[in-house]
Structure formats: structure tokens, C-alpha cells
N, C-alpha and C positions, 0 to 999 in steps of 0.2 A: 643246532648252531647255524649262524648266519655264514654265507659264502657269499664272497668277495664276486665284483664282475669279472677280476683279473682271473681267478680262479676258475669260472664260465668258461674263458676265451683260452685257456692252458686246455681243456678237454676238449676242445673242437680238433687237433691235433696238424694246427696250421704250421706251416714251414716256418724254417727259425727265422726269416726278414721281420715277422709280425709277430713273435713272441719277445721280442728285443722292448722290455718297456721305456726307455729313454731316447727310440725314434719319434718320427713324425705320426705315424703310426698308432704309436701308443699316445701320444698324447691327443691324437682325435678322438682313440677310445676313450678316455678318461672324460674328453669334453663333452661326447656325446652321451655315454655312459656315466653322470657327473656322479650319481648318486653309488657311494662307496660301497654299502652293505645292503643285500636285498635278500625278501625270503627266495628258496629257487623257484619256486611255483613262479611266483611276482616278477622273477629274474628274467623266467622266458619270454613273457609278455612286454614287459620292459624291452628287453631284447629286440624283438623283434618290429613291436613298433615304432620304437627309436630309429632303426636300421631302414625302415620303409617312408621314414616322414623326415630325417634330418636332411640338410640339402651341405653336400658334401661340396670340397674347394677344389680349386684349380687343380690343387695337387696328384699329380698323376699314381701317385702312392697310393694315397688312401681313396681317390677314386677305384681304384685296380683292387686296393682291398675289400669298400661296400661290394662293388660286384660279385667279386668270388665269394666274398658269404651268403650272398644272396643268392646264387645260381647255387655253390655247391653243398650250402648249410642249410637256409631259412628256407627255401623252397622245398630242400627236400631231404630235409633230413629229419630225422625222428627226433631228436633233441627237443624241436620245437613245434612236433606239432602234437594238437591238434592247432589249425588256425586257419581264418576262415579263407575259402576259395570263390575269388570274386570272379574269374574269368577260367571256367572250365577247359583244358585242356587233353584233346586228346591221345590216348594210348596206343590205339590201334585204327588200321584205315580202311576195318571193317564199314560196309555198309558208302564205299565211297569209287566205287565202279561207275565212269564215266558214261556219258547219256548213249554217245555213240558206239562204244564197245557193246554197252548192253543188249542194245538194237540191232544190231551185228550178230551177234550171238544168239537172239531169237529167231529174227528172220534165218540163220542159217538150220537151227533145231527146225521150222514150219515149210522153208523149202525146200531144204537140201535132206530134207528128212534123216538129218544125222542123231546118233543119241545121242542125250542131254549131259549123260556124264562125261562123252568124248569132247563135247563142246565146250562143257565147264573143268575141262580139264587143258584144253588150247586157251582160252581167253582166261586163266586163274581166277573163273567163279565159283564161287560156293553150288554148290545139285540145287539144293532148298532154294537160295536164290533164283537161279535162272526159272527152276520150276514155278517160282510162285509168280514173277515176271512172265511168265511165257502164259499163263493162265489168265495174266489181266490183259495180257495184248489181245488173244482171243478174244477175252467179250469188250474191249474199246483199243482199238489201236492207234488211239491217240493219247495212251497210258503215258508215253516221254514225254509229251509235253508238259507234263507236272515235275513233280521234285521224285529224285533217284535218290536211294538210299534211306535211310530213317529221318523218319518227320517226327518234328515235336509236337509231344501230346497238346502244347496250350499255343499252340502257333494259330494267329487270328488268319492273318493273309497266306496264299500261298507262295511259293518260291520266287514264281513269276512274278508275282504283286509286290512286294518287296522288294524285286527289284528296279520295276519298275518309277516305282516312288523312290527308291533311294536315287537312281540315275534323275529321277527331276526335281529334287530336293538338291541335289549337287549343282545339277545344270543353273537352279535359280540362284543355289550361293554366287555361283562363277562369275552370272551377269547383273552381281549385286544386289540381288535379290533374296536371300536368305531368311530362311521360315526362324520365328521367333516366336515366344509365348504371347506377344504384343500383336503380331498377325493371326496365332489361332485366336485371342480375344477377337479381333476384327471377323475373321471368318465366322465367329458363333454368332455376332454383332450381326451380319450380312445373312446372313442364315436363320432366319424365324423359327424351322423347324426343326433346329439342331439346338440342345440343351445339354449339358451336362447336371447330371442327378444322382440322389443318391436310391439306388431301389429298394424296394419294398421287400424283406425276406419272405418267402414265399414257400412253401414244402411241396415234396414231390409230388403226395398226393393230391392236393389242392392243384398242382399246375398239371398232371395227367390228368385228373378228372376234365379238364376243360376242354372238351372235345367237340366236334360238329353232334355227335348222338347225343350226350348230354343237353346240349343248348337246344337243339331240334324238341328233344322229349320235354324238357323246362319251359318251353314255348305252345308245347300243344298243350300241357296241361293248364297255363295261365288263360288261355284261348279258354279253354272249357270254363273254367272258374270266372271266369270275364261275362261270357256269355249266360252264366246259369243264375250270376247275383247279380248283373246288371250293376258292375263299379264303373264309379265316374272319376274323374282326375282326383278331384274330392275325397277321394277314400282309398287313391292308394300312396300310401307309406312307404319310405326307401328309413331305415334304420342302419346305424353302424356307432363302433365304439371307439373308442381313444382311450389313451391314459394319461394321468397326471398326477404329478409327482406333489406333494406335502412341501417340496424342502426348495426355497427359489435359486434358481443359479445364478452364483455369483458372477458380476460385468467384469472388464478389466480395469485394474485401476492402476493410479501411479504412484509407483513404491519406489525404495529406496533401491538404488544398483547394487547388488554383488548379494543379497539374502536369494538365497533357494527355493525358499518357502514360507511365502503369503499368506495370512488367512483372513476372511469375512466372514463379520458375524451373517451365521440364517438361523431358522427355527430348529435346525437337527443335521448332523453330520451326513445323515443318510435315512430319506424321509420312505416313507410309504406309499406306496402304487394304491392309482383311486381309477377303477374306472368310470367314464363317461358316454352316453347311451345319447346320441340324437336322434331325431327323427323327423322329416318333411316330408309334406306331400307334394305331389304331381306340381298343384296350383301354388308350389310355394309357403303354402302355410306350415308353421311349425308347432312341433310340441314342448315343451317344457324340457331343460336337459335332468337325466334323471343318473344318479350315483350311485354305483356298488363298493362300499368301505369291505376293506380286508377284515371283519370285526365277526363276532360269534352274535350279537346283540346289537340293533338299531338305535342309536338316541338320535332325539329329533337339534338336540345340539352341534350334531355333524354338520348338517347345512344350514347353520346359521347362519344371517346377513351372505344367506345363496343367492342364486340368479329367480329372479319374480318363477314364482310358482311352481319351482324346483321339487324333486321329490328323493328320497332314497330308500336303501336297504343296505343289508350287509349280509354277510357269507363269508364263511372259514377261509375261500381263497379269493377274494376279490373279483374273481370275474363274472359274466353273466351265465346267469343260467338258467334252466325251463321254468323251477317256480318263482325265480327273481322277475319275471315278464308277467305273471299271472298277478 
């Protein structure tokens, strides 16, 4: 059976000002909460983003009331969650031992040659901590100058760097100056050799391999080979493959407001991967692009009306392979 939102807000177990349905009160809930019957599931969700997104009046009432459900319900009460958490708060003030206390506490374990548990037990630090601190001073004791406490795994800049930049990203707002998406366009603009792209997926092997020994060994062998068949710009060949799709991708076009979903006609919902094989030499000159169809069997109907003097094959998976080059 379906449950009322009235019946929601009766099991949160608020004081009787806010169980009174004929206050002010209750008739916010009702307005914000307009919808009568909901399933529960639906109910919390409703709930909750209603409570996060409605913009509540003057009224010092039901101001005082979003509040307290927010602080003492929706944030953190089982009722409603799961739900997502956009700004991490923390539990504990683990891992938050100030730059100077820590420094203090080493330098006393390295001069004063006191033990480390006596020390981490005057300045309330963790043994493991100081110990693993008192190890990196040893081999750089310029260890504080970086970031104390846990660092995040996908943190680009350091401590220092961040704040750096934030203090002159502020400084610039202050004297009217203020970074804008319109400024980073001008900077990429002003900037030749700064681009935004998308990269090329790559595997770990392929980017390990690519070492100074690899290239070294890749190089002396081409050297030999160079030297023993006497190639000239003429004869050597740079190859690489592509793919391309069967099915054209639709432009954007101009439809009617308020439908969801568009469609244009193409040749098939979801076409077929075709790979493509070029190849140039040194001086420029090119070869024919040549096609590997995902097909068990070759027709020479594939590359009809192809590019001048095109050629193919076909193979169970579409890609290139030893006897597709032969």
C-alpha cells in the first residue's frame, strides 16, 4: 500500500510544533511535498531532494524547520540514506598534526636523543607516525616543506602549488581581474604550444616497452638493415591502420522542443568496424588504402565504387594480420 508523505514526517519523531498539520508548518510541507501518495522507496528520494532544492520564506518557522531536518534527519539519519555525498566530511583529525609540532618532535627524537614513544606520547603523536616522519627527515630535511598528513592519491599540484595559485587567482579576482573560461580560451589562444586533446588509449605494455634500450636496440638494427640492402627514401614505408564505421553519424538537426528522442534515418542502427591500412613513403609517395572486412569470405563487391586502386580481404575479426599483408 501506498504511504502518505504525512505519515513519513509522523515517523521522523519531531516535536509536537511540527506534527500540528494546520500550522504554517505543515502547510509548507504540503506545498513542498505537493504530491499526496508516493511509493516509500520514491518517498525518500522525493524527500530529500525536495528538502535540498526548494527555497524556503522568510518565515522564521519553517526556516528553523528545513534546517533541523537537514542537520538532524537528511544528513544523517538512516531513513534516507543511501544518498549521494558531494563534499566529504571528516570523522577524525587523524593524519592532521601541525607542520611545527611535527618538526619539533623530530628534531627533539635526533638531538635530544629522547625515545620516540616518550616524544609521541608528550606531543599526542601516533609511534608509526613520528617514526615514519623521523625516517624521511633523515634522508631530506626539507621533508615539511611539502604537505603533512595524507595526500591524495590523484592530487596533480602539491600543497604548496595550490596554494599558491589559489592566492593569485584570488589576488587577480580582487583587482578585477578574475580567471574565466573566456581567459583560459585566450591563454590556449596566446599559447601555441598548449592544446587541449583527447589521448590516445594506450596499454601498459606498449607504454613500458618504450624505453631508451628498446629504441637504442630498434635503431641499431635498422642501421644494419640500412646498410646491408642499401634503402633509399624510395623504399622505405611508414604503415598504420584506422577504422571506420559502415553506419554515418547523424548531424544535429532542428526538431520540435519537448520530444526526448530524435531519430535519423542511416544505413543500420549499429554498423560494422572496417579496418583501413595506409601506407607512404619517406618521398611522399603513397599506396592504395587497402580494407580488412570483419567477413569469413572476400567479394570483390565490398569495395565497389572504392578509392582508385583500392584493394581488400576479409578475416573472422576484422583486424590485420600476418597472412592479410602477404
Amino acid at each position: 500500500m501506498f504511504r502518505s508523505w504525512w505519515g513519513k514526517i509522523q515517523e521522523l519523531s519531531l516535536s509536537a510544533e511540527y506534527k500540528d498539520q494546520s500550522s504554517e508548518i505543515s502547510k509548507f510541507l504540503k506545498y513542498v511535498f505537493g504530491l499526496p501518495f508516493l511509493d516509500p522507496d520514491e518517498l525518500e528520494n522525493a524527500f530529500v531532494f525536495d528538502l535540498m532544492s526548494c527555497s524556503v520564506s522568510d518565515n522564521s518557522d519553517i526556516l528553523k524547520f528545513a534546517i533541523y531536518l537537514m542537520d538532524n534527519y537528511v544528513m544523517n539519519y538512516a531513513l534516507f540514506s543511501p544518498h549521494m555525498v558531494r563534499n566529504y566530511k571528516r570523522k577524525t583529525d587523524k593524519g592532521r598534526t601541525p607542520e611545527d609540532v611535527m618538526n619539533r618532535a623530530v628534531k627533539m627524537v635526533l638531538n635530544d636523543k629522547c625515545s620516540r614513544k616518550s616524544v609521541s606520547d608528550d606531543f599526542n603523536i601516533p609511534v608509526k607516525t613520528l617514526s615514519r616522519y623521523f625516517k624521511k627527515y633523515i634522508n631530506n630535511s626539507d621533508i615539511f616543506n611539502n604537505y603533512i598528513g595524507y595526500t591524495k592519491p590523484r592530487q596533480v599540484f602539491s600543497f604548496v602549488e595550490e596554494e599558491k595559485l589559489a592566492n593569485y587567482i584570488k589576488k587577480a579576482a580582487d583587482i578585477y581581474f578574475g580567471l574565466s573560461p573566456k581567459e583560459v580560451r585566450k591563454l590556449a589562444k596566446r599559447r601555441r604550444d598548449l592544446s587541449i586533446r583527447i589521448p590516445e588509449a594506450t596499454s601498459l605494455v606498449r607504454a613500458s616497452s618504450f624505453n631508451i634500450v628498446n629504441v637504442n636496440s630498434f635503431f641499431v638494427n635498422l642501421k644494419t638493415v640500412l646498410n646491408h640492402y642499401n634503402f633509399g627514401p624510395d623504399d622505405i614505408y611508414n604503415m598504420d591502420e584506422t577504422w571506420i564505421t559502415t553506419v554515418q553519424k547523424p548531424n544535429k538537426i532542428v526538431a520540435r522542443r519537448g520530444f526526448k528522442q530524435i531519430g535519423s534515418i542511416t544505413s543500420a542502427e549499429r554498423g560494422t568496424l572496417v579496418t583501413l591500412a595506409f601506407a607512404v613513403s619517406a618521398l611522399g609517395n603513397s599506396v592504395p588504402p587497402y580494407f580488412i572486412f570483419s567477413k569469413v569470405h572476400f567479394k570483390d563487391h565490398f569495395i565497389a565504387k572504392g578509392p582508385l586502386r583500392c584493394a581488400g580481404s576479409a578475416n573472422s575479426s576484422g583486424w590485420m594480420k600476418e597472412n592479410t599483408l602477404h
